[in-house]
GUNUZA-934050 format. One record per atom (N, C-alpha, C): x, y, z; residue in one letter. Coordinates in nm, 2 decimals. Each point is the difference from the previous one (the first is absolute). Example, Ala and Ser with C-alpha at 12.3 -4.5 7.8 and 13.67 -1.06 7.14 Angstrom:
<atoms>
1.32/-0.57/0.78/a .
-0.09/0.12/0.00/a .
0.09/0.12/0.00/a .
-0.04/0.11/-0.07/s .
0.09/0.11/0.00/s .
-0.08/0.11/0.08/s .
</atoms>
This chain:
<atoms>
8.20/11.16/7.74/x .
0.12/0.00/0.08/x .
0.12/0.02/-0.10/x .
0.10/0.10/0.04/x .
0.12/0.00/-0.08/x .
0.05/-0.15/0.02/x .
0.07/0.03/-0.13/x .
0.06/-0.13/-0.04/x .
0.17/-0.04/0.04/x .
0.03/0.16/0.13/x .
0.13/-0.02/0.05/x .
-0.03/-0.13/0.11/x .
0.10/-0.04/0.02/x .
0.02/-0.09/0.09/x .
0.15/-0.03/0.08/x .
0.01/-0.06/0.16/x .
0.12/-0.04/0.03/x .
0.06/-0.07/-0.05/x .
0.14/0.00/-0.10/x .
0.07/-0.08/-0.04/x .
0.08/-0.09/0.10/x .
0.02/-0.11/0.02/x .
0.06/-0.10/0.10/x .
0.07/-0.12/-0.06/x .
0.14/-0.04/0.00/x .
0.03/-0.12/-0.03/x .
0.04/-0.04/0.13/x .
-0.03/-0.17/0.07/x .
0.02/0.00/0.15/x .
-0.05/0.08/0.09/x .
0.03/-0.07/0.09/x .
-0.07/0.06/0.13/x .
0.06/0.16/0.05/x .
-0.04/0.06/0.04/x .
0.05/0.17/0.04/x .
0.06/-0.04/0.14/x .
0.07/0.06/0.08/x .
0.05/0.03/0.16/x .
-0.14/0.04/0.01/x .
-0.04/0.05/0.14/x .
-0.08/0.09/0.00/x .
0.07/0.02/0.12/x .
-0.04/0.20/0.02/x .
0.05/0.02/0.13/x .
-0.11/0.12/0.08/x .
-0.10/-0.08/0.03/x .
-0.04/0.09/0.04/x .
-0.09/0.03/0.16/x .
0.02/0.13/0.01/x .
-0.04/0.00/0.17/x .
-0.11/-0.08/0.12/x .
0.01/0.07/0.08/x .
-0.09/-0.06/0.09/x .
-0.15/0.06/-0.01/x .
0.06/0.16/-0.05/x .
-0.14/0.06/0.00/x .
-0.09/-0.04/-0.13/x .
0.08/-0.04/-0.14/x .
-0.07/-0.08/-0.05/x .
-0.07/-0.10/-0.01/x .
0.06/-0.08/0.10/x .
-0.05/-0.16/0.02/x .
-0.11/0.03/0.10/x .
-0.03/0.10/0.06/x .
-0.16/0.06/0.05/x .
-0.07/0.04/-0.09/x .
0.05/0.04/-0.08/x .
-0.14/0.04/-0.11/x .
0.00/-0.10/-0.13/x .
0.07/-0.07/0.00/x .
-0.01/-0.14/-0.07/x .
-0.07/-0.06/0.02/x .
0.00/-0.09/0.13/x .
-0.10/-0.10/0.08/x .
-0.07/0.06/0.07/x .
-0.08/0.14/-0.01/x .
-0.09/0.02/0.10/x .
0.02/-0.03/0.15/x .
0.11/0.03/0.08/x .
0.10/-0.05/0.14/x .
-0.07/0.15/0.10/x .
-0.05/0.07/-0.08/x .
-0.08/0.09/0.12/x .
-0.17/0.04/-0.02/x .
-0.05/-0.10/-0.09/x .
-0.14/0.00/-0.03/x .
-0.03/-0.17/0.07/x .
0.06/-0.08/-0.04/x .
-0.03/-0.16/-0.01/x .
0.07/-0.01/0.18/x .
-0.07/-0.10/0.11/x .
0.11/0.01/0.11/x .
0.11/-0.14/-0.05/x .
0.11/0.00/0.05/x .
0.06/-0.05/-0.05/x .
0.02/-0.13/0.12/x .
-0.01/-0.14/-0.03/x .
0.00/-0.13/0.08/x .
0.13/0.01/0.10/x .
-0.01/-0.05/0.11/x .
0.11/0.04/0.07/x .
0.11/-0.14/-0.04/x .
0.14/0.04/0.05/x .
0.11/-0.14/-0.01/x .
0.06/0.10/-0.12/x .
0.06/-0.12/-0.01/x .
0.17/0.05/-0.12/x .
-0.08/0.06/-0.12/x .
0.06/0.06/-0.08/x .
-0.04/0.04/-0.13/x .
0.12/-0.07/-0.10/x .
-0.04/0.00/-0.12/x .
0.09/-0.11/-0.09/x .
-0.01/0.10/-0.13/x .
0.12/0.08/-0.01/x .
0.00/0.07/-0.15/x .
0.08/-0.09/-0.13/x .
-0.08/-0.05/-0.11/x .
0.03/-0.12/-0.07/x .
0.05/0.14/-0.12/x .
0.15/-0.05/-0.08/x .
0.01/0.08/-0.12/x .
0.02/0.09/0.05/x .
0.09/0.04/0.09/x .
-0.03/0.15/0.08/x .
0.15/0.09/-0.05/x .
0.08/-0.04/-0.07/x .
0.11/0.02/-0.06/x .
0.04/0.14/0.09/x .
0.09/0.08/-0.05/x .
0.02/0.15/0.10/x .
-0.05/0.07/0.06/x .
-0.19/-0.09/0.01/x .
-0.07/0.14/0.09/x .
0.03/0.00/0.12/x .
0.03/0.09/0.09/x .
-0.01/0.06/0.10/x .
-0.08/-0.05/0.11/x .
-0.13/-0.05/-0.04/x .
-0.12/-0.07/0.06/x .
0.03/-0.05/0.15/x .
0.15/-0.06/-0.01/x .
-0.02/-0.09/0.12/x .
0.10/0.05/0.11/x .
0.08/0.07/-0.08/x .
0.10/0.11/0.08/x .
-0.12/0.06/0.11/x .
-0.08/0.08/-0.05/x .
-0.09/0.13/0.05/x .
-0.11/-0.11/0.10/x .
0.00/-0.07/-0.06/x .
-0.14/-0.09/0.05/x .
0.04/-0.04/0.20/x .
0.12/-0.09/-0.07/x .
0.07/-0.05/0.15/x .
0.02/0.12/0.08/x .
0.06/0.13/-0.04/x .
0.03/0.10/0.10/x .
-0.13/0.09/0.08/x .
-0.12/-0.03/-0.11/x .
-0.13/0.03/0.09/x .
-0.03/-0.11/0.10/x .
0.04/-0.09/-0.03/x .
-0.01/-0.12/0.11/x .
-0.12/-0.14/-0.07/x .
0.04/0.03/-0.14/x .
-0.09/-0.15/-0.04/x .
0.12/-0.09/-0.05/x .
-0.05/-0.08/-0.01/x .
0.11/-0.14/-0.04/x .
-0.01/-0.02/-0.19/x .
0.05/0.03/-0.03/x .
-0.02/-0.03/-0.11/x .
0.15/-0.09/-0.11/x .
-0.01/-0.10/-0.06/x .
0.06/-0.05/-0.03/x .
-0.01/0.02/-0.17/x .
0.12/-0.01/-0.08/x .
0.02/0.04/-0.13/x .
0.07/-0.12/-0.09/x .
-0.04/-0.03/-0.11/x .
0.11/-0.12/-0.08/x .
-0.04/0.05/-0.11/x .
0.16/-0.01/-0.13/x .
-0.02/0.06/-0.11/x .
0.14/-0.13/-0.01/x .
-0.04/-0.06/-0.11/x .
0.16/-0.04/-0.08/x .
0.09/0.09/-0.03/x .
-0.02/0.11/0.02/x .
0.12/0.14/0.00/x .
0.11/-0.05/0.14/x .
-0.05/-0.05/0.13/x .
0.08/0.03/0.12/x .
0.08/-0.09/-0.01/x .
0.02/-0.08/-0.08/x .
0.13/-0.11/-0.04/x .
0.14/0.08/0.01/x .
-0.04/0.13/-0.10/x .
0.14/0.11/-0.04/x .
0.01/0.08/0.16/x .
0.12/0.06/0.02/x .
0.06/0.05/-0.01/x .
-0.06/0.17/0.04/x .
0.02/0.08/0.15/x .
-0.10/0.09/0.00/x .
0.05/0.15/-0.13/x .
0.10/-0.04/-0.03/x .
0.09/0.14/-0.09/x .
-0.06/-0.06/-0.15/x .
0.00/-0.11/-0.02/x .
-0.05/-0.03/-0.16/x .
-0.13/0.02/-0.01/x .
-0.09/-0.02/0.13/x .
-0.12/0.06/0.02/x .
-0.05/0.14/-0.03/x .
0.12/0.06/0.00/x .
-0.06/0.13/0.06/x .
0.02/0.07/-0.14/x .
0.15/-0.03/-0.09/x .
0.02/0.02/-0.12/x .
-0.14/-0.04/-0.08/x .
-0.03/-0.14/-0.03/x .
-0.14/-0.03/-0.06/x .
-0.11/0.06/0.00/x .
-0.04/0.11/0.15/x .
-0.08/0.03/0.07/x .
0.00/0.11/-0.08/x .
0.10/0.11/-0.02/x .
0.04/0.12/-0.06/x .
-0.04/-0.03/-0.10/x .
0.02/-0.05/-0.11/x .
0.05/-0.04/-0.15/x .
-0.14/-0.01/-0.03/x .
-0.11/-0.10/0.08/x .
-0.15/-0.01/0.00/x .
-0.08/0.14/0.03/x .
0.07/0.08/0.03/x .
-0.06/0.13/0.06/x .
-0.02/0.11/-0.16/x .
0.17/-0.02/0.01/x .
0.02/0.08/-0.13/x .
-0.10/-0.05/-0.11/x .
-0.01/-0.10/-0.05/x .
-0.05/-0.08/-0.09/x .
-0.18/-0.01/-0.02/x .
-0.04/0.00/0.15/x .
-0.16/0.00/0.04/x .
-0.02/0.19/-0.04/x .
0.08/0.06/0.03/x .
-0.01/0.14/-0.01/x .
-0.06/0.08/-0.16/x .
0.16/-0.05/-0.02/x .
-0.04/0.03/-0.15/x .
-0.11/-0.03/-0.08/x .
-0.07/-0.15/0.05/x .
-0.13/-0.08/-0.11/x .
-0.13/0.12/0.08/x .
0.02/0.00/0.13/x .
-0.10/0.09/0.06/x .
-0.01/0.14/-0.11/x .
0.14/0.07/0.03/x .
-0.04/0.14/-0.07/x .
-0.08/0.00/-0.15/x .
0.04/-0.12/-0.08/x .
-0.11/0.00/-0.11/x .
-0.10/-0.04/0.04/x .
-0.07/-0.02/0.07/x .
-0.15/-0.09/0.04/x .
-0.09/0.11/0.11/x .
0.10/0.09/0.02/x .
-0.05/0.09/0.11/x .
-0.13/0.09/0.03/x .
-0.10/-0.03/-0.17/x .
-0.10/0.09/0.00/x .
-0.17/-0.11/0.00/x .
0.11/-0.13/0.05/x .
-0.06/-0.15/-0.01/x .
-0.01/-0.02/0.11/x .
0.08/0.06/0.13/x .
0.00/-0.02/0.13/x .
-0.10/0.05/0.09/x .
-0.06/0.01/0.13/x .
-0.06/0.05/0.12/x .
0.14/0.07/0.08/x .
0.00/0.10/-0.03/x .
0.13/0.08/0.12/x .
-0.04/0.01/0.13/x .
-0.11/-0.04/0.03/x .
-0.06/0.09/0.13/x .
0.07/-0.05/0.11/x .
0.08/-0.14/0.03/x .
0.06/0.02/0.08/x .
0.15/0.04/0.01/x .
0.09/-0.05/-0.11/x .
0.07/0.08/-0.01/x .
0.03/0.12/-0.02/x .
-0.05/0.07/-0.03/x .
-0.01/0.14/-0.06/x .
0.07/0.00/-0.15/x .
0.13/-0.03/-0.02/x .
0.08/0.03/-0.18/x .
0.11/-0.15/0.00/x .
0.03/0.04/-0.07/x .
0.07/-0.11/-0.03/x .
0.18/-0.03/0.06/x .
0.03/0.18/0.01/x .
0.12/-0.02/0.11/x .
-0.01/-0.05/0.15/x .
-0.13/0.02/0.07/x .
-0.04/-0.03/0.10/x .
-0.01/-0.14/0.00/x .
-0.07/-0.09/-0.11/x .
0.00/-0.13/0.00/x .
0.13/-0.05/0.00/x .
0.09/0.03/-0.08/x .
0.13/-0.06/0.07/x .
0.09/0.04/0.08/x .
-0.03/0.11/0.05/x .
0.06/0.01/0.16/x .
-0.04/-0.08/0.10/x .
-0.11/-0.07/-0.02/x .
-0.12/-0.09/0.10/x .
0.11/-0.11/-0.02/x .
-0.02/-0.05/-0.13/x .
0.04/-0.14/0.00/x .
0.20/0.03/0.02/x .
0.04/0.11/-0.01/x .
0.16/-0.01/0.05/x .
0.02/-0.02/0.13/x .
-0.08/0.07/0.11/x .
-0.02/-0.03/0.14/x .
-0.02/-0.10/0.01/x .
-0.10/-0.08/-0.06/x .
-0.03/-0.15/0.06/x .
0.08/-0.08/-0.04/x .
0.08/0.01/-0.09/x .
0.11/-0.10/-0.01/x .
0.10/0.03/0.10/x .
0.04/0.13/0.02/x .
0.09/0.02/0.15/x .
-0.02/-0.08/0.07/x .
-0.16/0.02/0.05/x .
0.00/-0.03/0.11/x .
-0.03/-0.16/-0.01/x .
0.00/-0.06/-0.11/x .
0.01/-0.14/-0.01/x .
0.13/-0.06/0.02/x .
0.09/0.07/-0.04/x .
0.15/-0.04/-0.02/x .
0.04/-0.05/0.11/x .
-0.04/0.13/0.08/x .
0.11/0.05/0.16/x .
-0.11/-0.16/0.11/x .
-0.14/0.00/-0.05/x .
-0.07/-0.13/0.07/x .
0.07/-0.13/0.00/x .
0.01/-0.02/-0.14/x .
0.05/-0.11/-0.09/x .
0.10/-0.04/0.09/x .
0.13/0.09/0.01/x .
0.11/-0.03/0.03/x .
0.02/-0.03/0.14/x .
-0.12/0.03/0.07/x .
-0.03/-0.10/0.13/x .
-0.05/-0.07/0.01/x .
-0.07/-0.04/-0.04/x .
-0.14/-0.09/-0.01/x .
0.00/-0.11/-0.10/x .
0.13/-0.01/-0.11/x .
-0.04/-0.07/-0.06/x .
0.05/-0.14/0.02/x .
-0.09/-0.12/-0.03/x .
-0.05/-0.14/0.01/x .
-0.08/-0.03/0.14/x .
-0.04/0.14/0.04/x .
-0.12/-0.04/0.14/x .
-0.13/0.10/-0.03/x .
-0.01/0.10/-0.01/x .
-0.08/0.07/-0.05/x .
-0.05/0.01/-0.21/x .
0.17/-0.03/-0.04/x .
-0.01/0.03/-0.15/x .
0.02/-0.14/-0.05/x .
-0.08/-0.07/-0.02/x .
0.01/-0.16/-0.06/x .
0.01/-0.03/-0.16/x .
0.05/-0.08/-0.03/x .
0.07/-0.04/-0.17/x .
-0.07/-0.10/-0.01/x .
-0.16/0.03/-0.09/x .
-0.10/-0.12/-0.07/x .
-0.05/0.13/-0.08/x .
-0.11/-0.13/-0.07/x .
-0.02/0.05/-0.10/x .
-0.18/-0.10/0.00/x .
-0.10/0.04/-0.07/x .
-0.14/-0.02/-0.02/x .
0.06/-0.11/-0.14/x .
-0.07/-0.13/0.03/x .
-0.12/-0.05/0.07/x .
0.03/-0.03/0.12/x .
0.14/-0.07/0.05/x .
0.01/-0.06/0.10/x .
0.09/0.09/0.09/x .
-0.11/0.03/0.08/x .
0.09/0.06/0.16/x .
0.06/-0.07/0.12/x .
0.10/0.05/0.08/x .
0.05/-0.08/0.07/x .
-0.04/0.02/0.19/x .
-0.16/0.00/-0.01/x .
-0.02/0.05/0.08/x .
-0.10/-0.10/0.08/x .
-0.03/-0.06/0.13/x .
-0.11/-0.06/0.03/x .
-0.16/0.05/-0.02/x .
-0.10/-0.14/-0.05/x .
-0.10/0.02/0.01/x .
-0.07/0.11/0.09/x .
-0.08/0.14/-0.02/x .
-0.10/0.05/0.08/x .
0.14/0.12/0.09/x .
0.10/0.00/-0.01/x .
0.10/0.10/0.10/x .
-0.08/0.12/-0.03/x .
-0.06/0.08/-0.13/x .
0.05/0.15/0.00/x .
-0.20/0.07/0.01/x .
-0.03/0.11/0.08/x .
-0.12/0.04/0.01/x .
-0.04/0.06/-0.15/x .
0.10/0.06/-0.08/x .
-0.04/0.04/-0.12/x .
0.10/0.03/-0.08/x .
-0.01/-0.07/-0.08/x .
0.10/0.02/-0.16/x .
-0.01/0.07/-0.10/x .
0.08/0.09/-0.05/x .
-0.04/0.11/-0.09/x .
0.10/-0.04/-0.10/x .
0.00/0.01/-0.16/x .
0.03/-0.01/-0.09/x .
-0.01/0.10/-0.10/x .
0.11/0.10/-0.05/x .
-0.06/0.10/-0.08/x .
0.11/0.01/-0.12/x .
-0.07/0.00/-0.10/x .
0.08/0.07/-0.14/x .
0.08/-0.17/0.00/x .
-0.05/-0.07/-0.03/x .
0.01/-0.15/-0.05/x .
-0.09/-0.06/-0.04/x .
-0.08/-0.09/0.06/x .
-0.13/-0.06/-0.04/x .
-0.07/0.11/-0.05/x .
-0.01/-0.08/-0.15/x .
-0.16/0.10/-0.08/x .
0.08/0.11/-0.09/x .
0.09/0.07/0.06/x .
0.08/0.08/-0.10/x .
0.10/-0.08/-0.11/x .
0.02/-0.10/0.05/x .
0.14/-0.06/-0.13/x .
-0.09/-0.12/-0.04/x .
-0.13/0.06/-0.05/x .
-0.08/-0.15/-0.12/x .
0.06/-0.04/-0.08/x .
0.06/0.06/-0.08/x .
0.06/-0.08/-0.09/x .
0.13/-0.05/-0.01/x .
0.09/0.01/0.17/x .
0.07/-0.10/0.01/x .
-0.02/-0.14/0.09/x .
-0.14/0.05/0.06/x .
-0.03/-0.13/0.09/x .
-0.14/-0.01/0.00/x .
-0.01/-0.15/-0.02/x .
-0.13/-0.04/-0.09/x .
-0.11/-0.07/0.16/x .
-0.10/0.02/-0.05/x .
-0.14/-0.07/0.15/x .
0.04/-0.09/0.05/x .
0.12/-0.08/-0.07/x .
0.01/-0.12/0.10/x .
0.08/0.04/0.10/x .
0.09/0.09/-0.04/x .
0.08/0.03/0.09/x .
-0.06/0.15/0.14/x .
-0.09/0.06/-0.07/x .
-0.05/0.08/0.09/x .
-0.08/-0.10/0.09/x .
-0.08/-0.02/-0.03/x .
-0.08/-0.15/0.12/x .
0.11/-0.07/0.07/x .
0.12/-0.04/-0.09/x .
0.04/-0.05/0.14/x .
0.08/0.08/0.11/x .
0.03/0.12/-0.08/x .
0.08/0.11/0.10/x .
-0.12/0.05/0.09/x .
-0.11/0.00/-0.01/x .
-0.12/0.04/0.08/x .
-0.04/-0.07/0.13/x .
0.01/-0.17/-0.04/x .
-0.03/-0.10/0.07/x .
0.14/0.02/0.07/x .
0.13/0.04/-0.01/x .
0.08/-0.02/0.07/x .
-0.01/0.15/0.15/x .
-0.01/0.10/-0.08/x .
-0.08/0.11/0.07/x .
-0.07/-0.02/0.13/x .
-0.13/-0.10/-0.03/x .
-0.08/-0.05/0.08/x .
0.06/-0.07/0.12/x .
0.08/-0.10/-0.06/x .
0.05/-0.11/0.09/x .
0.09/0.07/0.11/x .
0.06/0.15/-0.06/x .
0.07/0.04/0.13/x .
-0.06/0.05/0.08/x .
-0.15/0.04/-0.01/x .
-0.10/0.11/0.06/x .
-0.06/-0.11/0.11/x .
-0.01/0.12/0.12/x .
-0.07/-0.13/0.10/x .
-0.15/0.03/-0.06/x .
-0.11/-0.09/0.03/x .
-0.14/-0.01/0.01/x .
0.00/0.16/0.11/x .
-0.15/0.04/-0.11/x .
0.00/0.13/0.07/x .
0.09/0.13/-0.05/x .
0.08/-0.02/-0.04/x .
0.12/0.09/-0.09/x .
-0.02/0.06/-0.12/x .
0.03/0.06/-0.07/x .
0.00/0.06/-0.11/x .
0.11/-0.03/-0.09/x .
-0.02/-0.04/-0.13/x .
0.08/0.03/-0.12/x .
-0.03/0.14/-0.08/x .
0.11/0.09/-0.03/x .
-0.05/0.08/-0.10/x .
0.09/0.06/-0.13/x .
-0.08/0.01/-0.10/x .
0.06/-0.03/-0.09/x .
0.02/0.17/-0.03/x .
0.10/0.08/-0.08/x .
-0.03/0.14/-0.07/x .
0.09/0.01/-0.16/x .
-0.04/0.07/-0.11/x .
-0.09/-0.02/-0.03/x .
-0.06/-0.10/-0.11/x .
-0.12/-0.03/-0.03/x .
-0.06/-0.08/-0.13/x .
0.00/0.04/-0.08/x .
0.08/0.08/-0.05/x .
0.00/0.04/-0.13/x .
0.15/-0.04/-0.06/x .
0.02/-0.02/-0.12/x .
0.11/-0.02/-0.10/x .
0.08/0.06/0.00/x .
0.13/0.01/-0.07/x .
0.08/0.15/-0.10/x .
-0.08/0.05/-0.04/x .
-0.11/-0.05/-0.06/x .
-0.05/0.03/-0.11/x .
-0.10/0.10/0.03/x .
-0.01/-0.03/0.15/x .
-0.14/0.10/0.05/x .
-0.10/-0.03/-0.02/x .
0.00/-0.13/0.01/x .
-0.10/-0.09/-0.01/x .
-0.05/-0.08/0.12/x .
-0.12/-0.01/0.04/x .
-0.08/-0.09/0.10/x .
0.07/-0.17/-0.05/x .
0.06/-0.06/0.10/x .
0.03/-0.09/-0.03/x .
-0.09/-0.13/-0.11/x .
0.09/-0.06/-0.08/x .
-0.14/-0.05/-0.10/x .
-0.10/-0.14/0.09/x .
-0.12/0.03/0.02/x .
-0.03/-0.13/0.05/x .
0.00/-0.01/0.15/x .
0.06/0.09/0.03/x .
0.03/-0.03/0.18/x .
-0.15/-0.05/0.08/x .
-0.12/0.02/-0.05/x .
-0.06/-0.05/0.05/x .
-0.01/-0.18/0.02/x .
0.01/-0.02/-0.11/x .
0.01/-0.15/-0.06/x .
0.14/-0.07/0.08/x .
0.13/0.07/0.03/x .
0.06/-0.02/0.05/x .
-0.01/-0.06/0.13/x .
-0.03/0.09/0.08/x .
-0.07/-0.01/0.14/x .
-0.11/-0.12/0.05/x .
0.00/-0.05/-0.11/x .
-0.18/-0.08/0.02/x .
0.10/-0.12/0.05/x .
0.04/-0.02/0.00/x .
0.07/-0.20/0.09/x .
0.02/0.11/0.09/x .
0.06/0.07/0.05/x .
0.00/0.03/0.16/x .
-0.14/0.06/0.04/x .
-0.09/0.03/-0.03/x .
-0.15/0.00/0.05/x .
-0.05/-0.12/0.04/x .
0.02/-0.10/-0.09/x .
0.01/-0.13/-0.01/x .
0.05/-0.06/0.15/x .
0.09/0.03/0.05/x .
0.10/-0.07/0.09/x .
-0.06/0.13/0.11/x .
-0.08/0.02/0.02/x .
-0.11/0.14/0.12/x .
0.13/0.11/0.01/x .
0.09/0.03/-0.08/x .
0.02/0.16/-0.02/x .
-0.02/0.09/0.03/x .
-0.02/0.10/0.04/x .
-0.11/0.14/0.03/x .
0.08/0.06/-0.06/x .
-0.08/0.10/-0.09/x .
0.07/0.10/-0.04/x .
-0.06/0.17/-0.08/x .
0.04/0.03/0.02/x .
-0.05/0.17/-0.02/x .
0.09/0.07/-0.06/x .
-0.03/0.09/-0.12/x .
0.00/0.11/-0.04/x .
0.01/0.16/0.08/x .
0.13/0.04/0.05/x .
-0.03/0.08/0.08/x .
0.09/0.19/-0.07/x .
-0.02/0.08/0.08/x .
0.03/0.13/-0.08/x .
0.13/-0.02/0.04/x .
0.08/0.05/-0.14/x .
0.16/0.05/0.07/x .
-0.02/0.16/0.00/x .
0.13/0.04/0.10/x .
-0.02/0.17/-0.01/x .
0.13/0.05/-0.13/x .
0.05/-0.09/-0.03/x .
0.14/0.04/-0.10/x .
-0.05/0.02/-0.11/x .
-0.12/0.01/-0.06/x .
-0.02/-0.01/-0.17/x .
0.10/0.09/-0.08/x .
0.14/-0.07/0.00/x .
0.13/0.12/-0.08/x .
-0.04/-0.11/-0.15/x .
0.02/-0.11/-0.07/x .
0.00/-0.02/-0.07/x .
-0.18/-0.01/-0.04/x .
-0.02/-0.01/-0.20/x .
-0.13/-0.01/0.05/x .
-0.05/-0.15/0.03/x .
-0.11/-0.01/0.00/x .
-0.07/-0.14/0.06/x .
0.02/-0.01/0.15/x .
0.11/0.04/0.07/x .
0.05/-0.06/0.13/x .
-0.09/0.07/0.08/x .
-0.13/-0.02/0.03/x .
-0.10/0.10/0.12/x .
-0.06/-0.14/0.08/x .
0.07/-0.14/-0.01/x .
-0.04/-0.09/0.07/x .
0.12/-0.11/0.01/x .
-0.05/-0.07/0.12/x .
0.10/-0.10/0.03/x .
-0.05/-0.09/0.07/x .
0.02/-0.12/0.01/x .
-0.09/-0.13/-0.01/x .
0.06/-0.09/0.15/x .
-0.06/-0.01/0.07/x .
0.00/-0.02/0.11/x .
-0.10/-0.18/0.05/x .
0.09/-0.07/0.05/x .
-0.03/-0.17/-0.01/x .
0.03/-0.03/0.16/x .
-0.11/-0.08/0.00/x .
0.02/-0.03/0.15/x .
-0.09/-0.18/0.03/x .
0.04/-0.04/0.08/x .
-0.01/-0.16/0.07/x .
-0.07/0.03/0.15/x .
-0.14/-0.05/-0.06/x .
-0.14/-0.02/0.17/x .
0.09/-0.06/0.08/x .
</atoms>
């Protein structure tokens, strides 16, 4: 494996679409649990704009929705420009197949910040909620399925297994019995399978867990051709 990788200090915005977040979590291979949907870390995607207007409920929290939807949207840009550039050197390291090139990929993510903005600025503190992982501010069992992507498992080396287990266990606690947790992807910056994730997981097998290894359809970075899916008998 080349020895390029994504450079990252902090956490990134992320802004990305609806039609993404289908081929991320498998949302038209996997059926999806009915009731609210809960996008954890969901920072500028679009996800829940597009989601609600098909007619699913979907609820969003990022420590981003504290600001301000114009300081948003500047950050949003700045992260665009910035994800862009590290892409164009890494570009022969990528899967294009769904994007097609690399101007394409950021016209994707310019739209979904649009259309995050223009959501934001109605919706925010009822749809767009201000928390942050481990602790959500949400009742036991409310959401049918929780999706979490480009946080957990990508920033190892700024957040260590204690704190993924408990941001996992907190996952759980908002998921009703019967629901799904899903995670996207397990892999690093580094492009790396997260270290240990098996060993990780083992106190929630422990505590009857369920959980599966399932296909994602996004494989853009490498490693990312799965995403890990937790569920409560």
């Amino acid at each position: 494996m080349s020895s390029k990788f994504y450079e990252q200090f902090g956490v990134a915005m992320t802004c990305r679409s609806y039609d993404e977040y289908v081929r991320m979590f498998a949302l038209d291979i996997r059926p999806v649990p009915p009731g609210e949907m809960l996008d954890v870390a969901a920072g500028a995607s679009s996800f829940a704009a597009e989601a609600n207007v098909r007619g699913r409920q979907v609820i969003a929290v990022d420590p981003l929705y504290e600001m301000e939807p114009a300081i948003i949207a500047r950050h949003g840009e700045a992260e665009i420009a910035t994800s862009t550039a590290k892409l164009a050197g890494l570009a022969d390291q990528l899967d294009w197949t769904f994007y097609g090139d690399l101007d394409r990929h950021r016209a994707m993510r310019e739209r979904s910040l649009q259309r995050f903005i223009a959501d934001f600025e109605k919706y925010k503190g009822q749809r767009y909620i201000s928390s942050r992982l481990p602790e959500l501010p949400f009742a036991d069992g409310r959401f049918g399925l929780v999706l979490c992507s480009h946080f957990l498992f990508l920033y190892q080396e700024q957040l260590d297994d204690e704190f993924h287990l408990r941001a996992i266990r907190e996952l759980l606690r908002v998921c009703r019995r019967g629901g799904e947790v899903r995670i996207y992807p397990l892999s690093t910056l580094r492009w790396t399978r997260y270290p240990d994730l098996e060993s990780l997981l083992e106190p929630l097998a422990a505590e009857g867990v369920q959980m599966a290894f399932a296909r994602s359809e996004l494989p853009f970075i490498p490693g990312s051709t799965e995403l890990l899916v937790l569920s409560r008998a």
